[in-house]
CHARMM internal coordinates of N, CA and C (Angstrom, degrees):
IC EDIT
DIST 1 N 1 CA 1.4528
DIST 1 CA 1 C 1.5244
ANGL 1 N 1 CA 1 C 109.59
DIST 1 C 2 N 1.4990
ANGL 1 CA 1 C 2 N 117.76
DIHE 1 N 1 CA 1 C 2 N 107.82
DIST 2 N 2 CA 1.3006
ANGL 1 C 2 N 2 CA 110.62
DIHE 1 CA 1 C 2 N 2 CA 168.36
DIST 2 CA 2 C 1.7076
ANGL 2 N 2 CA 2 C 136.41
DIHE 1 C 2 N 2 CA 2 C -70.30
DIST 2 C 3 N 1.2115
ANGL 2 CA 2 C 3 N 143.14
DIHE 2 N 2 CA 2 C 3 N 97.22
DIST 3 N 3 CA 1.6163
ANGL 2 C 3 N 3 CA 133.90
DIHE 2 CA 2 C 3 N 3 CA -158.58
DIST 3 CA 3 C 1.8036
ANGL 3 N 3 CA 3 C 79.67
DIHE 2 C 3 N 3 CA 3 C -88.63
DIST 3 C 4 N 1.5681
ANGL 3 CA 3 C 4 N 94.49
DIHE 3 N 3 CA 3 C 4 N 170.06
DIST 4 N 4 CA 1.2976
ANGL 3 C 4 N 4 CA 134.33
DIHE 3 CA 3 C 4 N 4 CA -154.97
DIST 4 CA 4 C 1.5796
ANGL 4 N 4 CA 4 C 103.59
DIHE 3 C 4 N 4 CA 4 C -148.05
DIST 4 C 5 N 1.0374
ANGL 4 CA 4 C 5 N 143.27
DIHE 4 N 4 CA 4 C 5 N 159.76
DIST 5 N 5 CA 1.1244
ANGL 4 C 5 N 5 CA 140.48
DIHE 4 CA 4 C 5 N 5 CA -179.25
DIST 5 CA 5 C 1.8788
ANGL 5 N 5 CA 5 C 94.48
DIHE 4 C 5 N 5 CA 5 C -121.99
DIST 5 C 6 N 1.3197
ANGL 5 CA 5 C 6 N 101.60
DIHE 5 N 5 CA 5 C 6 N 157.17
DIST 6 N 6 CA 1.8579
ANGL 5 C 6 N 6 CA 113.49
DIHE 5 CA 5 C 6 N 6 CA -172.30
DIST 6 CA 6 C 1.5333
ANGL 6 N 6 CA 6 C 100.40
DIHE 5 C 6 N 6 CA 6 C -125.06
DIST 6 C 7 N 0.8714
ANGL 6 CA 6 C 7 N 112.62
DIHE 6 N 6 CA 6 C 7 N 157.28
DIST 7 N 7 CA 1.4160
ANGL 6 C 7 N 7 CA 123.65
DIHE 6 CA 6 C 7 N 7 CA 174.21
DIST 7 CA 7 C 1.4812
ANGL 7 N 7 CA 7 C 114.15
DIHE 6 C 7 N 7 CA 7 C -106.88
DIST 7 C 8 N 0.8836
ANGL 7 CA 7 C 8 N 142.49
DIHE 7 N 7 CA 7 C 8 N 92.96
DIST 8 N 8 CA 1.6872
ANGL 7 C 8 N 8 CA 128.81
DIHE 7 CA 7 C 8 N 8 CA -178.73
DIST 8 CA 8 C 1.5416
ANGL 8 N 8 CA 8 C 113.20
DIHE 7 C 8 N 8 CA 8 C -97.32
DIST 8 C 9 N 0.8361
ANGL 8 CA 8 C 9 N 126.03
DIHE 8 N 8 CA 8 C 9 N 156.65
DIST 9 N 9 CA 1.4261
ANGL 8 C 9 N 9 CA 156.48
DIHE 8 CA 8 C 9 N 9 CA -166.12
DIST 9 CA 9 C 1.5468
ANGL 9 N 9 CA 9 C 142.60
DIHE 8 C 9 N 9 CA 9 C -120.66
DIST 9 C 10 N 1.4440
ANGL 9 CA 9 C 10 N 129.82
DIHE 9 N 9 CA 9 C 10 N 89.56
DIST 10 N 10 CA 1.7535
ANGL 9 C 10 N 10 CA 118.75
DIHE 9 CA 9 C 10 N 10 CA -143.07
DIST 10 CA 10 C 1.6126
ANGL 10 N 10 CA 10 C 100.86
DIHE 9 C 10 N 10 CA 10 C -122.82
DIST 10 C 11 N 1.1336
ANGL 10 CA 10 C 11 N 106.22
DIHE 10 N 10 CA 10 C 11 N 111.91
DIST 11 N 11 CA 1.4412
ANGL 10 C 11 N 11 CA 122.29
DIHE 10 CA 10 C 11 N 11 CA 172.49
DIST 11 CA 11 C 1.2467
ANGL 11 N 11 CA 11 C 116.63
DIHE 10 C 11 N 11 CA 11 C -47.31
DIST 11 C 12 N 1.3842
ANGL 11 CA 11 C 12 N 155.07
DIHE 11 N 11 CA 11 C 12 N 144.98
DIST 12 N 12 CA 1.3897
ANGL 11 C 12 N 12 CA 131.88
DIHE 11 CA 11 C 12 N 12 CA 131.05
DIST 12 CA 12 C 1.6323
ANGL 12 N 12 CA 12 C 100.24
DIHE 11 C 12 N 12 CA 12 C -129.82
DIST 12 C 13 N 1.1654
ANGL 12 CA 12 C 13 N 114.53
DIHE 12 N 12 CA 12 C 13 N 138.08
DIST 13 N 13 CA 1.5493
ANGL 12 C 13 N 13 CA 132.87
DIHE 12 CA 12 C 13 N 13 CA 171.89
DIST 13 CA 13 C 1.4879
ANGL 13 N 13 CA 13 C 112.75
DIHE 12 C 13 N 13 CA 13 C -154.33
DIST 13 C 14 N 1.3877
ANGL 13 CA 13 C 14 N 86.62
DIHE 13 N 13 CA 13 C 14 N 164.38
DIST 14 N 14 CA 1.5644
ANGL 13 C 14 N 14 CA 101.33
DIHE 13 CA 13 C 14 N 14 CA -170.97
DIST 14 CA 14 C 1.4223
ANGL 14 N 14 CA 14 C 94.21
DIHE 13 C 14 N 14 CA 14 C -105.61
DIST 14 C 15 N 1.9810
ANGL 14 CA 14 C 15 N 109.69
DIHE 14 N 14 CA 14 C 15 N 136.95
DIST 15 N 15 CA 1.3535
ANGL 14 C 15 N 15 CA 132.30
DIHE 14 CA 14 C 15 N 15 CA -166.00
DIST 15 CA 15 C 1.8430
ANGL 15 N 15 CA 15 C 100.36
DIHE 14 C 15 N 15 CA 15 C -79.62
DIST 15 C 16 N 1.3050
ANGL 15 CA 15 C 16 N 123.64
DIHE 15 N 15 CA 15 C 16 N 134.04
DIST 16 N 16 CA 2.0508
ANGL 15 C 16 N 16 CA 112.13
DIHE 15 CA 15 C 16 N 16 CA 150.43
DIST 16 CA 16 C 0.9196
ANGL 16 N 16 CA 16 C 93.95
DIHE 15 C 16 N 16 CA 16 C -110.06
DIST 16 C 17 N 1.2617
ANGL 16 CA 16 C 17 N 103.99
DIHE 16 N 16 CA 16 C 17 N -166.69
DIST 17 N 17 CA 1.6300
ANGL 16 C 17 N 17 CA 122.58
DIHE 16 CA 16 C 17 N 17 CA -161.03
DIST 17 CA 17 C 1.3952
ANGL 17 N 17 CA 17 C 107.37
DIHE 16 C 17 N 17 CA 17 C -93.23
DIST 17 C 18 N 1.3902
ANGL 17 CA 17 C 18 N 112.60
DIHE 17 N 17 CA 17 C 18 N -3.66
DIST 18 N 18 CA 1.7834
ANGL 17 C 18 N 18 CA 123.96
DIHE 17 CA 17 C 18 N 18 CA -178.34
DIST 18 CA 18 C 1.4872
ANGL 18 N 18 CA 18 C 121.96
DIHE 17 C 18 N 18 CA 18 C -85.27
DIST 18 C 19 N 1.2713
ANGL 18 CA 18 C 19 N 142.58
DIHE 18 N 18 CA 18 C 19 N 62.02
DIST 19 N 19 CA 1.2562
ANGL 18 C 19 N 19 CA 131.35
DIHE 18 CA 18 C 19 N 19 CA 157.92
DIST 19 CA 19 C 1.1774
ANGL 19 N 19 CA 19 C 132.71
DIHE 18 C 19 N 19 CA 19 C 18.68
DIST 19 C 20 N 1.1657
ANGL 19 CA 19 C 20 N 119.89
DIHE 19 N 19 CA 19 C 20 N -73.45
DIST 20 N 20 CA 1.5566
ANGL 19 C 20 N 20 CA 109.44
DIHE 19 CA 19 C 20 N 20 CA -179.14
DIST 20 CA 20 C 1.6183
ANGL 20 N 20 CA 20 C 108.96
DIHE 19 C 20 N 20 CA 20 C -90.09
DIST 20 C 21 N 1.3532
ANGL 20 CA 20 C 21 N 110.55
DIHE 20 N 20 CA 20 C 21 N -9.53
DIST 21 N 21 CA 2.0577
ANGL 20 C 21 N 21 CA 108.96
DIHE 20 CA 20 C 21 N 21 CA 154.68
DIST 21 CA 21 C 1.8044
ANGL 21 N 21 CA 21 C 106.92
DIHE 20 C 21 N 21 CA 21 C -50.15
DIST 21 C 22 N 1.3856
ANGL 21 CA 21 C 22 N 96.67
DIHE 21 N 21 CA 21 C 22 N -70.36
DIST 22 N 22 CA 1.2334
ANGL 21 C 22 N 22 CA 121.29
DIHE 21 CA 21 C 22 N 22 CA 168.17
DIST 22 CA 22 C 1.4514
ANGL 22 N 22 CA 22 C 113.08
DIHE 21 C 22 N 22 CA 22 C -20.56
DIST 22 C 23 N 1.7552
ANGL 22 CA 22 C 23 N 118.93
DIHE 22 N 22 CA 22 C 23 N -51.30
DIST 23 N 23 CA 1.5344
ANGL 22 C 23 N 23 CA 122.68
DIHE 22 CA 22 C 23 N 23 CA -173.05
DIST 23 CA 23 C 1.5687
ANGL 23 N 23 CA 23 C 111.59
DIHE 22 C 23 N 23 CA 23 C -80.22
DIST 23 C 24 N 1.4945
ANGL 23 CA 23 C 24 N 106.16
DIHE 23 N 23 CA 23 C 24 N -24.92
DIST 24 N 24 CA 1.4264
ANGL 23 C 24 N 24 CA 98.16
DIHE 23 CA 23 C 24 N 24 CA -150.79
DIST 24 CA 24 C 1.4633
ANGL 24 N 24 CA 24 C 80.74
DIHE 23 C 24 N 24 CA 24 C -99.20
DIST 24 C 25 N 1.5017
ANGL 24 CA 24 C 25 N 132.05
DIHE 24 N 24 CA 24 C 25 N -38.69
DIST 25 N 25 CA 1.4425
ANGL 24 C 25 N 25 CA 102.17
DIHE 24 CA 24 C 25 N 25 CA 173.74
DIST 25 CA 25 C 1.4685
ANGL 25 N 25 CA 25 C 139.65
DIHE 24 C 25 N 25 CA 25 C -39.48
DIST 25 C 26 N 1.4268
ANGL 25 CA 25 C 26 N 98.55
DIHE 25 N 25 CA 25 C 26 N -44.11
DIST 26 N 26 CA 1.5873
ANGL 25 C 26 N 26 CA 135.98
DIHE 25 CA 25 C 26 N 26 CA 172.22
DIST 26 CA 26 C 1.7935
ANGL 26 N 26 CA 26 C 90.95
DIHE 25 C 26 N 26 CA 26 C -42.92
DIST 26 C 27 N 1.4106
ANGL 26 CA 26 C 27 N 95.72
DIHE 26 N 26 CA 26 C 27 N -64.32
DIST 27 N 27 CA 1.2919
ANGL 26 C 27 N 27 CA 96.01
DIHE 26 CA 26 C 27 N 27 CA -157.88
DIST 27 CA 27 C 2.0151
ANGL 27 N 27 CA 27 C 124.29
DIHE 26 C 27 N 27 CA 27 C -56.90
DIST 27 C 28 N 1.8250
ANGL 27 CA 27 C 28 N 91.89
DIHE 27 N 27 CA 27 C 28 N -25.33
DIST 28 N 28 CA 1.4654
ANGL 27 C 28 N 28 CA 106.29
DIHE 27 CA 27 C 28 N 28 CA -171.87
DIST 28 CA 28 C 1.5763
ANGL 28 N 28 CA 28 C 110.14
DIHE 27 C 28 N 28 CA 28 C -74.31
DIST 28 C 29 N 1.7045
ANGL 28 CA 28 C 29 N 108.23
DIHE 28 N 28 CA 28 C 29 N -33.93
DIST 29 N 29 CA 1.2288
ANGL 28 C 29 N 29 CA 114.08
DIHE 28 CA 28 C 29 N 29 CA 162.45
DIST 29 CA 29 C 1.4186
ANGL 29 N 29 CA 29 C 150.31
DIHE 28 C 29 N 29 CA 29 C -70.91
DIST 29 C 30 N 1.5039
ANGL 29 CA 29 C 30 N 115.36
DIHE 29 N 29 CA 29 C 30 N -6.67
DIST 30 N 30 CA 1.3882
ANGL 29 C 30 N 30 CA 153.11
DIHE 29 CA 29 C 30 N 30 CA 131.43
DIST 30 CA 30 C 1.4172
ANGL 30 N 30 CA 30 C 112.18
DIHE 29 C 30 N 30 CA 30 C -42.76
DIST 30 C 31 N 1.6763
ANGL 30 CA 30 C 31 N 127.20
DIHE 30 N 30 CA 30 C 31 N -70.50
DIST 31 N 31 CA 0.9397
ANGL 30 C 31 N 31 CA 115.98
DIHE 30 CA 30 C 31 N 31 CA 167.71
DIST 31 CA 31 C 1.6586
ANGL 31 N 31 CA 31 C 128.02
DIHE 30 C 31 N 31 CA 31 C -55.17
DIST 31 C 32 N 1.2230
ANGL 31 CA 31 C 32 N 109.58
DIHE 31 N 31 CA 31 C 32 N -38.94
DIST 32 N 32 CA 1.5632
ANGL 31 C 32 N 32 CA 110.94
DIHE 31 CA 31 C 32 N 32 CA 171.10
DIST 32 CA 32 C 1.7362
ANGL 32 N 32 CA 32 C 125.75
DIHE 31 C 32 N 32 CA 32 C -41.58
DIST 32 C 33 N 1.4812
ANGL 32 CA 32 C 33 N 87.97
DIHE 32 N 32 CA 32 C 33 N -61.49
DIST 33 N 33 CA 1.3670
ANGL 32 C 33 N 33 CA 109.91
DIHE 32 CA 32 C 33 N 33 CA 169.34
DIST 33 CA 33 C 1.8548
ANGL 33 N 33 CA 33 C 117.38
DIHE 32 C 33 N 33 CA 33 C -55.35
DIST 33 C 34 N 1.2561
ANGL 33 CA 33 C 34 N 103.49
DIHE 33 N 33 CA 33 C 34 N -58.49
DIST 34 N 34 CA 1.6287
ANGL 33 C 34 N 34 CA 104.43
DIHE 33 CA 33 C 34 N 34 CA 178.21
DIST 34 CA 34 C 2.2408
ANGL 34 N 34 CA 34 C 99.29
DIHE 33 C 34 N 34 CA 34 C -62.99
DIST 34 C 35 N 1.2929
ANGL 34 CA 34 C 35 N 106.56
DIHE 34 N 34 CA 34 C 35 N -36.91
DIST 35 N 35 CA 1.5076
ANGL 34 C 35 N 35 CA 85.49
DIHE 34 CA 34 C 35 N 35 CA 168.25
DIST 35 CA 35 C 1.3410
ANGL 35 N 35 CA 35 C 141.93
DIHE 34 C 35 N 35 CA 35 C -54.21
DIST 35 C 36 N 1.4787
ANGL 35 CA 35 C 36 N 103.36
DIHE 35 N 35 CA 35 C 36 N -26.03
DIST 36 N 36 CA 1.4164
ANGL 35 C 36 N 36 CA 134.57
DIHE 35 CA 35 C 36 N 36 CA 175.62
DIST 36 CA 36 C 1.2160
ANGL 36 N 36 CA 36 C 120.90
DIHE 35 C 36 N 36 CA 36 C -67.73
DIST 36 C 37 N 1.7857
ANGL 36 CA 36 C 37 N 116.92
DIHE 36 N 36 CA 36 C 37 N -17.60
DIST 37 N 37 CA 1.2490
ANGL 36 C 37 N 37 CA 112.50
DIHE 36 CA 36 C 37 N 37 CA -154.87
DIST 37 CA 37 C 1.5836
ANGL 37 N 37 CA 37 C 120.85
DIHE 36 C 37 N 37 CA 37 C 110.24
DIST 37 C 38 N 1.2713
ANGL 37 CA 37 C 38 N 128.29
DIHE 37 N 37 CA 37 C 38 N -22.03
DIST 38 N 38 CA 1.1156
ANGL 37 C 38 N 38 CA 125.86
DIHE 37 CA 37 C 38 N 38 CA -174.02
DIST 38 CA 38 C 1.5976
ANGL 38 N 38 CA 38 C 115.20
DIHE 37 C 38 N 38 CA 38 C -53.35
DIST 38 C 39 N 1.0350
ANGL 38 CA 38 C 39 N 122.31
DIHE 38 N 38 CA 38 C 39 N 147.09
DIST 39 N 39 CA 1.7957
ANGL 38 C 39 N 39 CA 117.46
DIHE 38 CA 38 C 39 N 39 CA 171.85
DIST 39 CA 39 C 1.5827
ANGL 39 N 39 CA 39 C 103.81
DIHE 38 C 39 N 39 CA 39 C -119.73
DIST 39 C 40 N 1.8467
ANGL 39 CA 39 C 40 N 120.40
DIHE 39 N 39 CA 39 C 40 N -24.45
DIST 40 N 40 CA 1.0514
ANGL 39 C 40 N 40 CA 112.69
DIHE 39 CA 39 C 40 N 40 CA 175.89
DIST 40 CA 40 C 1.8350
ANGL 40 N 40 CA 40 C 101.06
DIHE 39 C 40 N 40 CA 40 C -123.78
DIST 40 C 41 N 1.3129
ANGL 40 CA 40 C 41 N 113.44
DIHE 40 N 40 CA 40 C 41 N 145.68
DIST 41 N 41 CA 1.7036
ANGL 40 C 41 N 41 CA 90.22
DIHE 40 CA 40 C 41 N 41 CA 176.82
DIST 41 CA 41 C 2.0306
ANGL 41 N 41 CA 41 C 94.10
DIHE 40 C 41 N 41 CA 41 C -129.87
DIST 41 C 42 N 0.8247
ANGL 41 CA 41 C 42 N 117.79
DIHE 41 N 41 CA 41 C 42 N 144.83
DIST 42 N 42 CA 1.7364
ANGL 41 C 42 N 42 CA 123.71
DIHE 41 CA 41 C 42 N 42 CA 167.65
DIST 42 CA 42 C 1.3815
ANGL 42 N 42 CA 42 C 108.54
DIHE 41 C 42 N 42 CA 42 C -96.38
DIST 42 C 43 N 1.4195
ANGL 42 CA 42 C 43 N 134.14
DIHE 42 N 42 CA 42 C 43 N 131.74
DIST 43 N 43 CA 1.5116
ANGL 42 C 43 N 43 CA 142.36
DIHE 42 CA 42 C 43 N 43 CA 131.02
DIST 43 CA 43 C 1.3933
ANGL 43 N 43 CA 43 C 100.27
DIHE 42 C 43 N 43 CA 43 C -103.60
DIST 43 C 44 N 2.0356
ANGL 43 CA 43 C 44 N 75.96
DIHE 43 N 43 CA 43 C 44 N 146.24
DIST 44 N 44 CA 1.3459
ANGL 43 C 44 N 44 CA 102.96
DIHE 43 CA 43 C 44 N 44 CA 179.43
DIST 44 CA 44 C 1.6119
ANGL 44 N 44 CA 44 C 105.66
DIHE 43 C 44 N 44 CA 44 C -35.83
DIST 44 C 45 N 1.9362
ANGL 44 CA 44 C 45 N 92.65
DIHE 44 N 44 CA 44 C 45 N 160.92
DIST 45 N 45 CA 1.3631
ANGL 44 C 45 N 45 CA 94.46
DIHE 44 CA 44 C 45 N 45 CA 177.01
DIST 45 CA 45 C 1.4521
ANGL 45 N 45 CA 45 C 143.12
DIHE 44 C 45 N 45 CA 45 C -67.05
DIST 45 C 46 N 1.9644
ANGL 45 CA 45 C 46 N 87.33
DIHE 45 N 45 CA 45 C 46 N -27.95
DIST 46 N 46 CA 1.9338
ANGL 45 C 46 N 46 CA 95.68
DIHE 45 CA 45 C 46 N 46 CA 172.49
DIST 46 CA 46 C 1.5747
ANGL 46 N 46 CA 46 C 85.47
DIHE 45 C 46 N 46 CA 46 C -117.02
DIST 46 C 47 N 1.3697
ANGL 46 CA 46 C 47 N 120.22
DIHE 46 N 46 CA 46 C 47 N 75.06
DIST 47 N 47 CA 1.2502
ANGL 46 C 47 N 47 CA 110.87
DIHE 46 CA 46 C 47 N 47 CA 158.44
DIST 47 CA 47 C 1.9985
ANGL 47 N 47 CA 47 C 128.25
DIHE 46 C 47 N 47 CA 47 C -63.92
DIST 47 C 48 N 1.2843
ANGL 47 CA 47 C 48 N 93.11
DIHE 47 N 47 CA 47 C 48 N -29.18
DIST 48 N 48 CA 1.6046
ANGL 47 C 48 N 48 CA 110.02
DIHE 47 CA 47 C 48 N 48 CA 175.59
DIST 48 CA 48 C 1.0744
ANGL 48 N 48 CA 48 C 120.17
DIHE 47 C 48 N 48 CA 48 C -41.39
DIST 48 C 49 N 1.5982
ANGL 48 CA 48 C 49 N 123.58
DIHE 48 N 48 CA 48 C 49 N -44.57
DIST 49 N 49 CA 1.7929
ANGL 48 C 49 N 49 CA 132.45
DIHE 48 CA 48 C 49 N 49 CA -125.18
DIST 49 CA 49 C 1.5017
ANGL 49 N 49 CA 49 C 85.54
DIHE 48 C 49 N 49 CA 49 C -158.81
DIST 49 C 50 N 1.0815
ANGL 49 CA 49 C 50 N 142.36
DIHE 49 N 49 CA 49 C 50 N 133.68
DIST 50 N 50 CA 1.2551
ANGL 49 C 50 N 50 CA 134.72
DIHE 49 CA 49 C 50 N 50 CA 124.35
DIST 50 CA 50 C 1.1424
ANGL 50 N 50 CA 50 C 128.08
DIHE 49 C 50 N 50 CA 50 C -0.29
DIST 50 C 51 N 1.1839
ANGL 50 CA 50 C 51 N 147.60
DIHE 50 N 50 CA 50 C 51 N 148.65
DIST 51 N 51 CA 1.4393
ANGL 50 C 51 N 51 CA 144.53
DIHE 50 CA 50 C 51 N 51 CA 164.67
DIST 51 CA 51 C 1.4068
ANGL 51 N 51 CA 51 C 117.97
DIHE 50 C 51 N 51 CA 51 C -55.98
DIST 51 C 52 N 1.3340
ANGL 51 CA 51 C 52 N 129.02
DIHE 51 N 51 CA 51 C 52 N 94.08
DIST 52 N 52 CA 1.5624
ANGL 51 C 52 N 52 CA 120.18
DIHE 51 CA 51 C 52 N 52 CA -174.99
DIST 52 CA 52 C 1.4469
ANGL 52 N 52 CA 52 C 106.36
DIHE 51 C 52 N 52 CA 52 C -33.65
DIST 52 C 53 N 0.9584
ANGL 52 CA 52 C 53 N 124.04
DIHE 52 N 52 CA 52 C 53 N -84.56
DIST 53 N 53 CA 1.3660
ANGL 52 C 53 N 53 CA 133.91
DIHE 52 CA 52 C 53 N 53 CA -165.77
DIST 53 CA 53 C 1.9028
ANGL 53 N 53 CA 53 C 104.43
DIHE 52 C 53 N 53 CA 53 C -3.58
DIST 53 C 54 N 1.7134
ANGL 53 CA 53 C 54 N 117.16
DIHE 53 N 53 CA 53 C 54 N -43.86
DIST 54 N 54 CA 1.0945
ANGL 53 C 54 N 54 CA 127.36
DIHE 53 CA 53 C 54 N 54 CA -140.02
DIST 54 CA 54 C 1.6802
ANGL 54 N 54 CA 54 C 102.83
DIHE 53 C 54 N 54 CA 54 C -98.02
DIST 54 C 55 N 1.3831
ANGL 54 CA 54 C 55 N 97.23
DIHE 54 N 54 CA 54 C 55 N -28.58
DIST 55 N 55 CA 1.3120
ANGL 54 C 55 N 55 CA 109.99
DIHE 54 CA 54 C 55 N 55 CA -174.04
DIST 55 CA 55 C 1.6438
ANGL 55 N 55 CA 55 C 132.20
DIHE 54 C 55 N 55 CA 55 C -104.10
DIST 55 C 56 N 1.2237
ANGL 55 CA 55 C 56 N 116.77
DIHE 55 N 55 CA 55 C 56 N 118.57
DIST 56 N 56 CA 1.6272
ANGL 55 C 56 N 56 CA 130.63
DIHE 55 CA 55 C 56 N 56 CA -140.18
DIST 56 CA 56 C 1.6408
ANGL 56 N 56 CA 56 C 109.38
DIHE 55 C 56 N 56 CA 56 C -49.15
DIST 56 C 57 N 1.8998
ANGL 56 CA 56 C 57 N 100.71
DIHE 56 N 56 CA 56 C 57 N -47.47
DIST 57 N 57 CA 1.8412
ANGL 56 C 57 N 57 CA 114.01
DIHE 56 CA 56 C 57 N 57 CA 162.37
DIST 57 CA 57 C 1.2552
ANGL 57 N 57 CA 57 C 120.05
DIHE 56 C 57 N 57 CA 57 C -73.97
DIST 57 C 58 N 0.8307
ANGL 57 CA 57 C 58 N 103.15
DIHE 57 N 57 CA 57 C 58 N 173.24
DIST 58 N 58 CA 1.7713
ANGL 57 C 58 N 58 CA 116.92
DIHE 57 CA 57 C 58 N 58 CA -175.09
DIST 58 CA 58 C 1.9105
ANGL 58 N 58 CA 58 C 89.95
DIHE 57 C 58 N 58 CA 58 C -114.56
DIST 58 C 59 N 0.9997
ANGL 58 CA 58 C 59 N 134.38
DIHE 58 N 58 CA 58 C 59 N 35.07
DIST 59 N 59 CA 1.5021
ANGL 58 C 59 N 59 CA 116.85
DIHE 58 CA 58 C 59 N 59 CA -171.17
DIST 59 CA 59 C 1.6193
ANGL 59 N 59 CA 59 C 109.74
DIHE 58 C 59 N 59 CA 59 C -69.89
DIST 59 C 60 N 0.9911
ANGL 59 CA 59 C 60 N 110.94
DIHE 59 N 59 CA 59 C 60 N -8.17
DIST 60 N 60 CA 1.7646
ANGL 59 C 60 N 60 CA 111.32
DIHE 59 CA 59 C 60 N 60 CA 177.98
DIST 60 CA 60 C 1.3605
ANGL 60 N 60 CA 60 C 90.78
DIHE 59 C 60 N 60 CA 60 C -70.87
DIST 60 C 61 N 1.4696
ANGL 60 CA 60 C 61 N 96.83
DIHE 60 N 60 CA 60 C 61 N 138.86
DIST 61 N 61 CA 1.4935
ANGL 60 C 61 N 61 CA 136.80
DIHE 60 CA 60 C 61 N 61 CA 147.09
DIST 61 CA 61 C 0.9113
ANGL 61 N 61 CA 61 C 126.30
DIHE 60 C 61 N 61 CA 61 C -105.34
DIST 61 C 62 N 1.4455
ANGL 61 CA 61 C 62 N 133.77
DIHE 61 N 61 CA 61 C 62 N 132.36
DIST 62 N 62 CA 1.6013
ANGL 61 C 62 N 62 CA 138.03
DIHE 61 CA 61 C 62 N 62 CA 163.57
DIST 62 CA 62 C 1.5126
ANGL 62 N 62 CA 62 C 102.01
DIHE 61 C 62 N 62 CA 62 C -38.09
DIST 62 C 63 N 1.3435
ANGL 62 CA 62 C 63 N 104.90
DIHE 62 N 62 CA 62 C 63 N 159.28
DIST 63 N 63 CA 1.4596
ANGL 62 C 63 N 63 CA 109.84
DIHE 62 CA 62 C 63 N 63 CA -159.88
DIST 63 CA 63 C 2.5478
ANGL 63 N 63 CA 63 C 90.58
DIHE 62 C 63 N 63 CA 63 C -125.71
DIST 63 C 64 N 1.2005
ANGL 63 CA 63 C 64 N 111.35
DIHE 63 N 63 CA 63 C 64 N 128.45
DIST 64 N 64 CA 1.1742
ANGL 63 C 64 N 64 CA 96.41
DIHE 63 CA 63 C 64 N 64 CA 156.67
DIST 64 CA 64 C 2.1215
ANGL 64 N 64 CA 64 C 140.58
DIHE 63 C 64 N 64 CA 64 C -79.39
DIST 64 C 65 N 0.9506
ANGL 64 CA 64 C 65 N 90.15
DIHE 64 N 64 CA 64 C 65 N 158.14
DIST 65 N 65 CA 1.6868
ANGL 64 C 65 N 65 CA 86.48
DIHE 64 CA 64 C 65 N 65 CA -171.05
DIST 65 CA 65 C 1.2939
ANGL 65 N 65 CA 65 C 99.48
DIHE 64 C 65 N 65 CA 65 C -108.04
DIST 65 C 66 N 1.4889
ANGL 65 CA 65 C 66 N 108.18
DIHE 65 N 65 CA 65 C 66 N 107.75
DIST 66 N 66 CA 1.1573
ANGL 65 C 66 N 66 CA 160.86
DIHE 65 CA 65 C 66 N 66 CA 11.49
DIST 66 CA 66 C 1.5232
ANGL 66 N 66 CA 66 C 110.31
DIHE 65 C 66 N 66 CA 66 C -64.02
DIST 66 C 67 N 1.6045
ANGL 66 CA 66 C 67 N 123.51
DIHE 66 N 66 CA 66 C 67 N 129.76
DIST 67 N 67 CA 1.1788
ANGL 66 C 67 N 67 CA 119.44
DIHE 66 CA 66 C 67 N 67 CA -179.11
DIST 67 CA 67 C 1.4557
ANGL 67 N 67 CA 67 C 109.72
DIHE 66 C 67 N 67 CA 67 C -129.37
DIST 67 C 68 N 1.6364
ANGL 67 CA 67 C 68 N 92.96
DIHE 67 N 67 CA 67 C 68 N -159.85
DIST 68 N 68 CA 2.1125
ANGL 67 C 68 N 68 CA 92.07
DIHE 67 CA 67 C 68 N 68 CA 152.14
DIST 68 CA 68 C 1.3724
ANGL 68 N 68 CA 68 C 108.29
DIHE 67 C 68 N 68 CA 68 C -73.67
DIST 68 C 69 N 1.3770
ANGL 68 CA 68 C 69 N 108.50
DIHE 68 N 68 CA 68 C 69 N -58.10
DIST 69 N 69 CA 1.6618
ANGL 68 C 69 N 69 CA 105.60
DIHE 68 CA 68 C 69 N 69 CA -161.47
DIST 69 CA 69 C 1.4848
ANGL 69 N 69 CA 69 C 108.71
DIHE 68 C 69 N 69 CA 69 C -69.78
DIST 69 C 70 N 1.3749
ANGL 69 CA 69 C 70 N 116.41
DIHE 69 N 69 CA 69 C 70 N -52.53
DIST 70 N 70 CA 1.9061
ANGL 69 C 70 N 70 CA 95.95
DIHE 69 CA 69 C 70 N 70 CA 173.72
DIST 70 CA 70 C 1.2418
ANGL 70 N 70 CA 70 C 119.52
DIHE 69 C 70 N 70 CA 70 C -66.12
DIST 70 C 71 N 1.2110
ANGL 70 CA 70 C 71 N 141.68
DIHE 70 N 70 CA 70 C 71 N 0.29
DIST 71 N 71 CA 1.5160
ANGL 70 C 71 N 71 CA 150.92
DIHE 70 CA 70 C 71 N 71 CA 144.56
DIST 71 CA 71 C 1.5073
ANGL 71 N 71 CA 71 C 104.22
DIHE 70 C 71 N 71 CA 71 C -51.74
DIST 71 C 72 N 1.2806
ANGL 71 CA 71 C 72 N 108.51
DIHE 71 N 71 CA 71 C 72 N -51.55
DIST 72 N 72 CA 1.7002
ANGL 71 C 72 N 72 CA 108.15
DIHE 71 CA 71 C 72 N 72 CA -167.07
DIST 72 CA 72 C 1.1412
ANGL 72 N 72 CA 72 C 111.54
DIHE 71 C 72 N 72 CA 72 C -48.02
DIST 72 C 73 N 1.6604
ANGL 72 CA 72 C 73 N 92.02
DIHE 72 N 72 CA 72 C 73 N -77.25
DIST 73 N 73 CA 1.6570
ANGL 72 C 73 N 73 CA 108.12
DIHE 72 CA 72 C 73 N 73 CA 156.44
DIST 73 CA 73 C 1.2885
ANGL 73 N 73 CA 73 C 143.99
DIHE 72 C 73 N 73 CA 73 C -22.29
DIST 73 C 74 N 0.9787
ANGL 73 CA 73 C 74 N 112.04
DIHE 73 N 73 CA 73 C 74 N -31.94
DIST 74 N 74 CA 1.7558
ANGL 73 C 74 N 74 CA 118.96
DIHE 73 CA 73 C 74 N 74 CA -174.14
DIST 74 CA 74 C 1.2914
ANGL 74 N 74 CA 74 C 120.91
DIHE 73 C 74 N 74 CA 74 C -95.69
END
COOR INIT
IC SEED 1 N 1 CA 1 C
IC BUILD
């Protein structure tokens, strides 16, 4: 079995309440990371939305797949 070594890549940003702020940050830090070398990169898990928990409305909606953000992404 031959191994290979991976490069991974770890986002961290701070969420607003704006969606596609939200994407394109995501998105600038992806590129950073893949500039670097990355082959795999992680954002946070609710990178999209704020953390419900934190935020007073519930205005998040489930998102369908095909969306904005897996559009972004892809």
């Amino acid at each position: 079995m031959v191994s290979r070594r991976v490069r991974i890549g770890i986002v961290q940003m701070k969420m607003s309440d704006e969606l596609d702020e939200n994407i394109q940050t995501a998105l600038a830090g992806v590129e950073e990371a893949s500039r670097k070398g990355a082959e795999i990169v992680c954002l946070p898990e609710l990178f999209a939305w704020k953390y419900f928990p934190t935020t007073r409305s519930s205005r998040q909606t489930p998102e369908t797949i095909p969306g904005r953000v897996s559009g972004a992404l892809s």
